[in-house]
C-alpha positions as a Markdown table, in Angstrom:
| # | Residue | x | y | z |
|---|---|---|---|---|
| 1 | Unk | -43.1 | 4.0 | 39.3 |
| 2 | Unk | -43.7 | 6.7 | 36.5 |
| 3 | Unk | -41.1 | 8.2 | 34.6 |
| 4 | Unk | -38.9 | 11.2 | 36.1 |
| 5 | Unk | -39.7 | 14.2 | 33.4 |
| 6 | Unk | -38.1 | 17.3 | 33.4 |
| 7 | Unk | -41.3 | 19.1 | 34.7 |
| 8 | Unk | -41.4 | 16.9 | 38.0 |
| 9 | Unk | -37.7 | 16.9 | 38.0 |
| 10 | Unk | -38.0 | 21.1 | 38.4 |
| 11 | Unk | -40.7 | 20.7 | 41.3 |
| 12 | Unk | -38.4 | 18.1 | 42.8 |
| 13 | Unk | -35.5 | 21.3 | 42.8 |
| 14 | Unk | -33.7 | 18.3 | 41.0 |
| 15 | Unk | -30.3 | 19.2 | 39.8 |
| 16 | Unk | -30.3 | 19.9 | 35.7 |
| 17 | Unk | -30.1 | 16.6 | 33.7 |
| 18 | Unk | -31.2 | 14.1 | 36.5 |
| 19 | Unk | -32.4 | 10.8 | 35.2 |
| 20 | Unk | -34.4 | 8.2 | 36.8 |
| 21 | Unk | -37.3 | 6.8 | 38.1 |
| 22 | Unk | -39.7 | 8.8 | 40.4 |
| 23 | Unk | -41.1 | 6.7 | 43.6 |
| 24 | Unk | -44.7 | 7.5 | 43.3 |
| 25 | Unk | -46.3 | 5.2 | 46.4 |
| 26 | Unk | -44.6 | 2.5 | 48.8 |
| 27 | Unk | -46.3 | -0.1 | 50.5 |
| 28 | Unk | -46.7 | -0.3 | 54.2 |
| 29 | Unk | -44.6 | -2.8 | 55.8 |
| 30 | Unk | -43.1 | -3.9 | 52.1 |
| 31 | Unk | -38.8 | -4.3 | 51.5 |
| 32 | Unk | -38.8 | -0.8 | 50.3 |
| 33 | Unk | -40.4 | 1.0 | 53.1 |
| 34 | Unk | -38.5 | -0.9 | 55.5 |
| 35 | Unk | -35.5 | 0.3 | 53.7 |
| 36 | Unk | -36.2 | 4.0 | 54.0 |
| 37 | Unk | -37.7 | 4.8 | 50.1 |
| 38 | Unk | -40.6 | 7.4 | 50.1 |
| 39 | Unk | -43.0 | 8.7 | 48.0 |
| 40 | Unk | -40.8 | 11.9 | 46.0 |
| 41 | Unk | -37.8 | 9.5 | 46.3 |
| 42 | Unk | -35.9 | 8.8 | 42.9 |
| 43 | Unk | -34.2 | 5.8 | 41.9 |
| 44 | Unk | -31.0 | 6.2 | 39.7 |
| 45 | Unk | -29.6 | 3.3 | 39.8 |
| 46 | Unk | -30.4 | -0.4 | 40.7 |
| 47 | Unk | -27.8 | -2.8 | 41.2 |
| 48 | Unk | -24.8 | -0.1 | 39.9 |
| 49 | Unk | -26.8 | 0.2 | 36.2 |
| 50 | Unk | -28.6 | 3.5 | 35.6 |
| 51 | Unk | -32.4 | 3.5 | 35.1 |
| 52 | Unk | -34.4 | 5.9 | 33.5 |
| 53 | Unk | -37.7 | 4.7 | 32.6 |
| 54 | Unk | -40.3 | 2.0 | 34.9 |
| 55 | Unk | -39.9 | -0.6 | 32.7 |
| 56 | Unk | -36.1 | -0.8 | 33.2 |
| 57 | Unk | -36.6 | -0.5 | 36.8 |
| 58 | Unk | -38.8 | -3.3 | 36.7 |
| 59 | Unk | -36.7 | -5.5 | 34.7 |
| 60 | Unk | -33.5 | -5.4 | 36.7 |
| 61 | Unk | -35.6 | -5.9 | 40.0 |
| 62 | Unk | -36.8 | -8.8 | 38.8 |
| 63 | Unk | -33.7 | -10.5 | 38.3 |
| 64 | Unk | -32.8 | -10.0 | 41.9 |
| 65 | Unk | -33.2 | -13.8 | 43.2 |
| 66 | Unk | -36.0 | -14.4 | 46.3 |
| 67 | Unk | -33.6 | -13.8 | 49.3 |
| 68 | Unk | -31.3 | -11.6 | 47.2 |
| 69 | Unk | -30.5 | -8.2 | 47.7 |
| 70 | Unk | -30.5 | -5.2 | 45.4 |
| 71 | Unk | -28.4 | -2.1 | 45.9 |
| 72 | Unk | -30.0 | 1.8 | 45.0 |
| 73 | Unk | -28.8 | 4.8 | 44.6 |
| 74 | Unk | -31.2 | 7.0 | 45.1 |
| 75 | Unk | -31.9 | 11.1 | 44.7 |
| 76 | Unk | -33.7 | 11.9 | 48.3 |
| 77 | Unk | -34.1 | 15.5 | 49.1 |
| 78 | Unk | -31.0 | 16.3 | 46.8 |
| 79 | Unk | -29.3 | 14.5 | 48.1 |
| 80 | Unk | -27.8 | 10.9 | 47.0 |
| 81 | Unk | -27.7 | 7.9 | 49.2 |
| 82 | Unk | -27.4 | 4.5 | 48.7 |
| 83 | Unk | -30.1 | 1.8 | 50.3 |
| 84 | Unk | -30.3 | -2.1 | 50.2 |
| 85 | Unk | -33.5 | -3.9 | 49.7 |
| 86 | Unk | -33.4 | -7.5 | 50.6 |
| 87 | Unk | -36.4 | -9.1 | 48.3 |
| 88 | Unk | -38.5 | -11.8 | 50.0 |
């Protein structure tokens, strides 16, 4: 997951001052493509906390329990929807 800078955020036709984490690749079969994320999808928050860099993303993820779920908000064609991801 890189980070979300202002030149993608402009390709993306993202709305000024967006902050997040740009979804770069999604496995086949994995949680997150069984949840609906996509390649171009952006992920502002995890878990109701705002993320703006990888790392953060990372961290927060990881704290989601095996068998837990975590909730996303995510930028998706300009649009903002929310998506569960139940972690195995």
């Amino acid at each position: 997951m890189p980070e979300l800078t202002s030149d993608v955020a402009r390709q993306l036709r993202l709305p000024s001052g967006t902050e997040g984490v740009l979804i770069d690749d999604v496995d086949v079969g994995s949680p997150a493509q069984r949840a609906g994320l996509a390649r171009g999808d952006v992920i502002l928050q995890i878990n109701r906390r705002a993320v703006t860099s990888p790392q953060e993303a990372s961290r927060i993820l990881n704290q989601v329990p095996s068998g837990g779920t975590a909730f996303l908000l995510l930028m998706s064609d300009r649009q903002q929807r929310f998506v569960t991801i139940r972690k195995d």
